[in-house]
Every structure is written in structure tokens, then in C-alpha cells.
PATI-592264 format. One line per 5 residues: number of its first residue (from 1); their letters; for each residue y, x, z of C-alpha. Coordinates in nm, 4 decimals, always signed. Each point is the difference from the previous one (the first is absolute). Example, Ala and Ser with C-alpha at 12.3 -4.5 7.8 and 13.67 -1.06 7.14 Angstrom:
BEGIN
1> as> -0.4500,+1.2300,+0.7800 | +0.3440,+0.1370,-0.0660
END
This chain:
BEGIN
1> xxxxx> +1.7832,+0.7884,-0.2179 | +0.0646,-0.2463,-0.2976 | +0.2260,-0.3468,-0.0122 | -0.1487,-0.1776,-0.3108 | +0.1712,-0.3548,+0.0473
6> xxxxx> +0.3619,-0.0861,-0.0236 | -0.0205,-0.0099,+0.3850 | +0.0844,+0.3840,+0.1517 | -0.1507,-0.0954,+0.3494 | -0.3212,-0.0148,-0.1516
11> xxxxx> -0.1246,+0.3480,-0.0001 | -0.3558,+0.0897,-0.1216 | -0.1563,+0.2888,+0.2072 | -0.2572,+0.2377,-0.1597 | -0.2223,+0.3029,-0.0767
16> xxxxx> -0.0523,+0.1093,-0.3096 | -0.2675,+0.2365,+0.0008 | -0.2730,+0.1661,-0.2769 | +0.0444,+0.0542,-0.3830 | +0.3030,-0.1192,-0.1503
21> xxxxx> -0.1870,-0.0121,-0.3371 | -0.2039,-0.2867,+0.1364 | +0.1638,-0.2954,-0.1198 | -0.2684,-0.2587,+0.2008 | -0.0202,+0.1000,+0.3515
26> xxxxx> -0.1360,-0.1660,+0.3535 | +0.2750,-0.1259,+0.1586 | +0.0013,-0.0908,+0.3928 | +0.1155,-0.3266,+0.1578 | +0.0232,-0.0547,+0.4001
31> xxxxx> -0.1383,-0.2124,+0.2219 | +0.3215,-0.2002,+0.1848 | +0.0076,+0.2386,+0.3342 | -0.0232,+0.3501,-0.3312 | +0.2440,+0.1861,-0.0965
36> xxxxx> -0.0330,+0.2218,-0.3101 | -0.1874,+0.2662,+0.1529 | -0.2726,-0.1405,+0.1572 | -0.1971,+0.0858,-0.3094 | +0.0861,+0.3339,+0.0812
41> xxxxx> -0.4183,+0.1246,+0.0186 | -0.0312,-0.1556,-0.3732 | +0.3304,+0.2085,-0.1250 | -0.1330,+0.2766,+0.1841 | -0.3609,+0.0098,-0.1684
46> xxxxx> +0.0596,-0.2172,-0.3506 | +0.2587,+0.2632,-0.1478 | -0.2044,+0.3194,+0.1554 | -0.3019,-0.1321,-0.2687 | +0.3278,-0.0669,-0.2662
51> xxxxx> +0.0604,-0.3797,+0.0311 | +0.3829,-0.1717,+0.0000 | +0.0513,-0.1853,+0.2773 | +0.2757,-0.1953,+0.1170 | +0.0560,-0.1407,+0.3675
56> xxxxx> +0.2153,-0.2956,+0.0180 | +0.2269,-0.1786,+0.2466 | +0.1852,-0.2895,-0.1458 | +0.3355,-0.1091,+0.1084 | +0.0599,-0.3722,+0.1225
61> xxxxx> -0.1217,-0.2688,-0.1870 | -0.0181,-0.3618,+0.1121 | -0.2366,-0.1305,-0.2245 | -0.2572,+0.1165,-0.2724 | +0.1547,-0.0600,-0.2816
66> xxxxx> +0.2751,+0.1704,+0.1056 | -0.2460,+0.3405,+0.0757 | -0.1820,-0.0314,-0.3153 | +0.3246,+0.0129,-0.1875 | +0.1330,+0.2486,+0.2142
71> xxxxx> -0.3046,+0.2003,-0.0232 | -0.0350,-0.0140,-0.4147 | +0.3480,+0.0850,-0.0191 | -0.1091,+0.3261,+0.2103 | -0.2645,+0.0588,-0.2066
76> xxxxx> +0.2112,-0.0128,-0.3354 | +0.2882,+0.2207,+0.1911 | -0.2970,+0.2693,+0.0646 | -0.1332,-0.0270,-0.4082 | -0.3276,-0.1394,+0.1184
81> xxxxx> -0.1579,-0.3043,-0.2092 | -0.3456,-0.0295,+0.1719 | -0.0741,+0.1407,+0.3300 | -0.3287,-0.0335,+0.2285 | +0.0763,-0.1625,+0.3487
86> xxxxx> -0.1385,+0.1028,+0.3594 | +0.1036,-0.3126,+0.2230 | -0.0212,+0.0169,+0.3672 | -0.0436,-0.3755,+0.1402 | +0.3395,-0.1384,-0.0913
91> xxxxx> +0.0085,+0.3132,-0.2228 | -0.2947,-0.1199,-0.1695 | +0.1307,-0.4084,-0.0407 | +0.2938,+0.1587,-0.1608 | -0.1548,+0.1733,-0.2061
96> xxxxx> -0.2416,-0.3045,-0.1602 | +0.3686,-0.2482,+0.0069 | +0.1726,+0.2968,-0.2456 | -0.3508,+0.0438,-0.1910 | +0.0205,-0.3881,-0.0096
101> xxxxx> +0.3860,+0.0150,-0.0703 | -0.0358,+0.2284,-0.3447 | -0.2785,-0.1204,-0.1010 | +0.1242,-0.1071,-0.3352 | +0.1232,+0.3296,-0.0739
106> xxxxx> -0.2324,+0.2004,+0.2318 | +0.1498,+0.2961,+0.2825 | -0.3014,+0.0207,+0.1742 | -0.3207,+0.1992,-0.1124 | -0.2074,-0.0164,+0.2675
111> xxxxx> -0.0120,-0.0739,+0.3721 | -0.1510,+0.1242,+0.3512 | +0.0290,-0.2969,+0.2676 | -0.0250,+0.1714,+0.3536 | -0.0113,-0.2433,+0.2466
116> xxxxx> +0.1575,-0.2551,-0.1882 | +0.0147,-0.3917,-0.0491 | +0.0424,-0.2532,-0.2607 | +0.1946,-0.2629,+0.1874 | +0.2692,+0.0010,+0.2624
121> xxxxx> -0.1293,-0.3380,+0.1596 | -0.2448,+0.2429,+0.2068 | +0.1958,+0.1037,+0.2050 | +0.1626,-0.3410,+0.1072 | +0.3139,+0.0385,+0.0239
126> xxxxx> +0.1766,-0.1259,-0.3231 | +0.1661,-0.2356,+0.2342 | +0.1777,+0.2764,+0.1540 | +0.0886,+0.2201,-0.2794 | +0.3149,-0.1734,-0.0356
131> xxxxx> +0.1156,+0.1204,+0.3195 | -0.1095,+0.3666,-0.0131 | +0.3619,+0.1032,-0.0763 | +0.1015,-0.1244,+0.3076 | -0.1670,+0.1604,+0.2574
136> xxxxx> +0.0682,+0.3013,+0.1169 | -0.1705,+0.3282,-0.0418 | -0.1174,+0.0371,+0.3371 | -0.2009,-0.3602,-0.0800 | -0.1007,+0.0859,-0.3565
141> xxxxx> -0.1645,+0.3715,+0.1443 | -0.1937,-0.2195,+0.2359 | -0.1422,-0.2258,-0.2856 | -0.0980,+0.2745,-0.2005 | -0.1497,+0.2439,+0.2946
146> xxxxx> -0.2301,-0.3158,+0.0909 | -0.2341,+0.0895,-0.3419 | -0.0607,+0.3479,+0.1467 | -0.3298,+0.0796,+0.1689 | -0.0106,+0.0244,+0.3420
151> xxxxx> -0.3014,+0.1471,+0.2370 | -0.1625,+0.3112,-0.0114 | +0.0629,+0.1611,-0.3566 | -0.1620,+0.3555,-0.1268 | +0.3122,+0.2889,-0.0244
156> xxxxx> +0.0842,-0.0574,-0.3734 | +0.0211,-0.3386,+0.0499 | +0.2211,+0.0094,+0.2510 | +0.2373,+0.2752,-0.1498 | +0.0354,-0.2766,-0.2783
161> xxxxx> +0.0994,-0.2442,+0.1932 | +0.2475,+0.2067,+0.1761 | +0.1098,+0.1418,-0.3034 | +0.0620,-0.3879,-0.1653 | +0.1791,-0.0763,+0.3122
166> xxxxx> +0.1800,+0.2634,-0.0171 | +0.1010,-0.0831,-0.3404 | +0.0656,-0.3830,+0.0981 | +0.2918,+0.1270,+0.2560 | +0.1664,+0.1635,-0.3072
171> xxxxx> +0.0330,-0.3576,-0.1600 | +0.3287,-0.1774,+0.0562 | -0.0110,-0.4016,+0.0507 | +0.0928,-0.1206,-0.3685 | -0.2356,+0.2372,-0.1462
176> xxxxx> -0.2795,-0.1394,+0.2819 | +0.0703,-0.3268,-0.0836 | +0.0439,-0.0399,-0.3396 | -0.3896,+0.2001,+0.0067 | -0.1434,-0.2776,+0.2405
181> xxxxx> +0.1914,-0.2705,-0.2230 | -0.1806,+0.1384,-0.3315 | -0.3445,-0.0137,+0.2189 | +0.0481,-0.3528,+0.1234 | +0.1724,-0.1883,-0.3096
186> xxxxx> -0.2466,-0.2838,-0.1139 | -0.1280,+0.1767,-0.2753 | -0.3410,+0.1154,-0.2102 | -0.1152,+0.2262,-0.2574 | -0.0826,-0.2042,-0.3369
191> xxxxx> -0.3308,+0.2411,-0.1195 | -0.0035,-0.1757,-0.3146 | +0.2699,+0.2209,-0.0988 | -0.1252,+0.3146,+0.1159 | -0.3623,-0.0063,-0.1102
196> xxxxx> +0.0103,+0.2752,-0.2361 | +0.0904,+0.2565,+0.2754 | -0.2633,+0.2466,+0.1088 | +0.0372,-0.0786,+0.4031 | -0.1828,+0.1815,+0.2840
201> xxxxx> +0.0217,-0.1721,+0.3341 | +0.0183,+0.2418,+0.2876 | -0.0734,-0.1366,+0.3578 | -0.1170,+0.1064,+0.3532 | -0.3101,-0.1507,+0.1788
206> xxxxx> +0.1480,+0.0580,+0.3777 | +0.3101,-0.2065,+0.1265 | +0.2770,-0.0331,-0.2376 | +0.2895,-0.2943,+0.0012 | -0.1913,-0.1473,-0.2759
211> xxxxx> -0.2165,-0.2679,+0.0400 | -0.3485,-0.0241,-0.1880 | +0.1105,-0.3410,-0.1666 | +0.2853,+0.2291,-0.1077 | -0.2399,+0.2888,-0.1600
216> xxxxx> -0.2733,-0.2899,-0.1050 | +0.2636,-0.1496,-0.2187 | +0.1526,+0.3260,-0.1443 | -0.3835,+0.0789,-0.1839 | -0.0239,-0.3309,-0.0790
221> xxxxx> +0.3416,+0.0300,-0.2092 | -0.0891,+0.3119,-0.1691 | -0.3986,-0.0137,-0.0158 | -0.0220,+0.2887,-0.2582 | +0.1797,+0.2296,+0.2135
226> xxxxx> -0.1330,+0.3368,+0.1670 | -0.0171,-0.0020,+0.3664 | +0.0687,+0.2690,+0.1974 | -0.0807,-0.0938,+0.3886 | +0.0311,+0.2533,+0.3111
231> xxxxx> -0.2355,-0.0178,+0.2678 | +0.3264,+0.0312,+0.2254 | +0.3937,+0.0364,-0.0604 | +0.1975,-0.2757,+0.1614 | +0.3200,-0.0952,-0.1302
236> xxxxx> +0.0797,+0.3421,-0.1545 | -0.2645,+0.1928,-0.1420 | +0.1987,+0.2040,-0.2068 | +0.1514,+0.1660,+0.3078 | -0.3297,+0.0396,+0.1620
241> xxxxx> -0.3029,-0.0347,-0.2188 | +0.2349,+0.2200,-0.2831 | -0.3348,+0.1903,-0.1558 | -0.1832,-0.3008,-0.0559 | +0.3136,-0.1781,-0.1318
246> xxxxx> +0.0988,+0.2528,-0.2342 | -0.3603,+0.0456,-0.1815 | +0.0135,-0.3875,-0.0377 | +0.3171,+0.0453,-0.1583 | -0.1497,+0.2573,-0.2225
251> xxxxx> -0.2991,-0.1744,-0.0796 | +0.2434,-0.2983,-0.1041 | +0.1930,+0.1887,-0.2454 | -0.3200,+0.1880,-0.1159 | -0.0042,-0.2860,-0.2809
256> xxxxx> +0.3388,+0.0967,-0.1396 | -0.0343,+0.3562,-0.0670 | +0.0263,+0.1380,-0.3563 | +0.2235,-0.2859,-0.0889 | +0.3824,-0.0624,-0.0019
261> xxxxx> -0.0246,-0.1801,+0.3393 | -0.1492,+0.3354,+0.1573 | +0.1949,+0.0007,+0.3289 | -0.1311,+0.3844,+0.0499 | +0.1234,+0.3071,-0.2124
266> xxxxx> -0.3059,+0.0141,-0.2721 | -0.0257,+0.3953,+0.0858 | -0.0984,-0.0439,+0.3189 | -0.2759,-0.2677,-0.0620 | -0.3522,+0.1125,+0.1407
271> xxxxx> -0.2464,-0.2871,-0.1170 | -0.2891,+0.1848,+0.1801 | +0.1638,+0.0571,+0.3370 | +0.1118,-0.3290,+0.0004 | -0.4088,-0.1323,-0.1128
276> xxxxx> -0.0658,+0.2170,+0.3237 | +0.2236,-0.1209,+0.2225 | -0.1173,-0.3879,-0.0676 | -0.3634,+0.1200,+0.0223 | +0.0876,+0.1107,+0.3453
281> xxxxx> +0.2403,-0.3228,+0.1165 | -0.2984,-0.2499,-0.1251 | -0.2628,+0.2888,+0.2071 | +0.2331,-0.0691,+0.3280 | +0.0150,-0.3350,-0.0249
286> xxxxx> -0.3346,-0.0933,-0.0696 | -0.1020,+0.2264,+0.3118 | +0.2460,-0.2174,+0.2122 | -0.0973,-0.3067,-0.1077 | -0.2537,-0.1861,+0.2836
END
């Protein structure tokens, strides 16, 4: 646990796992009902094949700003001057608003958007953000559990959703609200300012809480970037599509290996395994597609 600002309530949570030596690892953001280790699968599997990987929960922050300066101070408190950035939806807007936020001196070497948006005005309720703080935890649970699937689900993806719901009781009110209050706020991701940043969009094709306007307009804002869909996932396909997550994740950082932004221990790169592995995603999804 860290404090970075002048503030001692506000506590930074996280794992720290892989190579030391790598000075430009993937670091994790939640989704608003995560905690840290949600992204326990990608810990699990990143630093077995020698990536660093850090998993993330941030303390409370009212408003963006506030986070991004929060979060760079974080970064300079851990010696870290450019890091790659796995976003889970809210994860993954705060992730483009700090990209956004240094981009004059850039933080951010790449990004992977997992079920992520641009703009907070999809979800309609910047009209309520305001009163988030307000409400009280039983209420705020309620908002958040209405995004999760319901109906019949397979058995991993219903372990996930336990397991995220389990992790949602675990969040106290301030820490619930100030997440919903950062989801709602009237604001947008400027792209002009993060153009330069290799970005791979990572998305489900079953039900998620995101809308297709939502995904429509993410691709549209970053047209060169790599997509990486899954035929299924939900809301949390880290938790329950892990494999396929994790070679995407690979695949991503693929283009960084052999130079100083390596986020993976150079002794333990395998180009060939890797060349195989990709052979064999694009194979399975070909064969699933109609």
C-alpha cells in the first residue's frame, strides 16, 4: 500500500509482480465494482512467461484530474517514466484521460482498452454524478450490480461474476462513489492528443454494459488501432475468458520486445512460440467465425 498525495486517507493498493529490472511494465486498472485482484488470471500467467505486471486499485478521487495527478505521482514514487496500460471499462477511460493528461511529457507507452469507452455521456447519468456521494452504499451496489448479466450464463462466466461481486461487497461507500462519480462526470477523451499511442481495443460480442454506439465510437477514435474481439466474455473477460485475454495481451506487447519499453524480461522472450501461438488464435477464430 502507497499514499502518494499530501492526503494520508488516500491509499493506493497494489501488486507488484515480474522482473524488477523491467523498468516499462503492464499495469492493471479496475473496472468501478474491481478491486486490485481481479486481474489475478493475468498476474498469474504474464509473470510465469517473465512479464512485470502491476494490479491497481486507486484510492478516492472525485474527479479526473485529481486521479491523473494522483496516479503520475504513483508512477514517479515507483521510478517508472513510461508504463503500458490494461484498462478495464472505467479502467480503460482512465487510462486514455492520464495518456491524455501527460501528453506533453508522455507516461503512457501504449494501451489495451477492454471494454472501455470514450465518453461518460453514455451512460446518462452526468446529471446524477453530483449526487453519487450521497447515497448510500446499499443504493450505489444496486447501480453498479444492474450492468451485470443476468440469465443463463456458462460456469466461468458465472464464477466471474460471483467473484466481481464478491469483490464489490469489499468496497466501502466513499470508495464506491467516488468510482461511479469518475464514470459519470461529463467528460471525453481528446484523441488528438493521444494519436501516437499504439492502442488495441479489446471487446466482447455477447452482452456487456456497453452499448454498440459506445464500441462504434471507440474505433472510430482510434482507427489505426488493433482489435482484439471475443466471441463471448461479458463484462469481465479477464476473469473468465483469461487464455484468450492473456495471448491478446501478448500479442499486444509482441511489438515492444527487444526495445527499452520491453515489458517482459528479454531472457525469456520466445519469438517463435509466440508466431505459434497467433497462428493458432487467428486458426480458432477463423473456424468460429459464421
Amino acid at each position: 500500500q502507497i499514499i502518494v498525495d499530501d492526503d494520508d486517507s488516500k491509499v493506493w493498493s497494489l501488486y507488484d509482480a515480474g522482473p524488477r529490472s523491467i523498468r516499462c511494465p503492464l499495469i492493471f486498472l479496475p473496472p468501478v465494482s474491481g478491486t486490485a485482484d481481479v486481474f489475478f488470471q493475468q498476474i498469474l500467467a504474464l509473470t510465469g512467461w517473465g512479464y512485470r505486471v502491476i494490479a491497481l486499485q486507486y484510492p478516492v478521487y472525485w474527479d479526473h484530474l485529481e486521479f491523473c495527478d494522483g496516479f503520475r505521482k504513483l508512477l514517479d514514487h515507483l521510478q517508472l517514466d513510461k508504463v503500458h496500460l490494461f484498462g478495464a471499462s472505467l479502467g480503460g477511460f482512465l487510462a486514455q484521460k492520464f495518456a491524455e493528461y501527460t501528453h506533453k511529457s508522455p507516461r503512457v507507452q501504449s494501451l489495451i482498452l477492454c471494454n472501455s469507452f470514450s465518453d461518460t455521456s453514455i451512460f446518462n447519468q452526468t446529471w446524477t454524478a453530483n449526487s453519487f456521494w450521497l447515497m448510500p452504499a446499499f443504493m450505489l451496489k444496486k447501480i453498479v450490480l444492474g450492468n451485470f448479466a443476468s440469465g443463463p450464463l456458462d460456469p466461468e462466466m458465472a464464477d466471474g461474476i460471483d467473484f466481481m461481486v464478491d469483490r464489490l461487497e469489499s468496497l466501502g461507500q466513499s470508495e464506491l462513489a467516488s468510482r461511479l462519480t469518475l464514470n459519470c462526470q461529463n467528460s471525453y477523451v481528446e484523441p488528438h492528443k493521444i494519436r501516437d499511442i499504439p492502442v488495441t481495443i479489446m471487446d466482447v460480442f455477447d452482452q456487456s454494459a456497453l452499448s454498440t454506439e459506445a464500441k462504434e465510437e471507440m474505433y472510430k477514435l482510434y482507427p489505426s488501432a488493433r482489435r482484439a474481439h471475443l466471441k463471448t466474455g461479458g463484462n469481465f473477460p479477464y476473469l473468465c475468458r483469461s487464455a484468450e485475454v492473456n495471448l491478446y495481451i501478448q500479442i499486444h506487447l509482441l511489438q515492444f520486445h527487444g526495445t527499452r519499453y520491453a515489458a517482459i524480461d528479454p531472457s525469456m522472450v520466445s519469438a517463435e512460440e509466440l508466431e505459434v501461438q497467433k497462428i493458432s488464435l487467428h486458426t480458432s477464430n477463423e473456424q468460429e467465425e459464421p
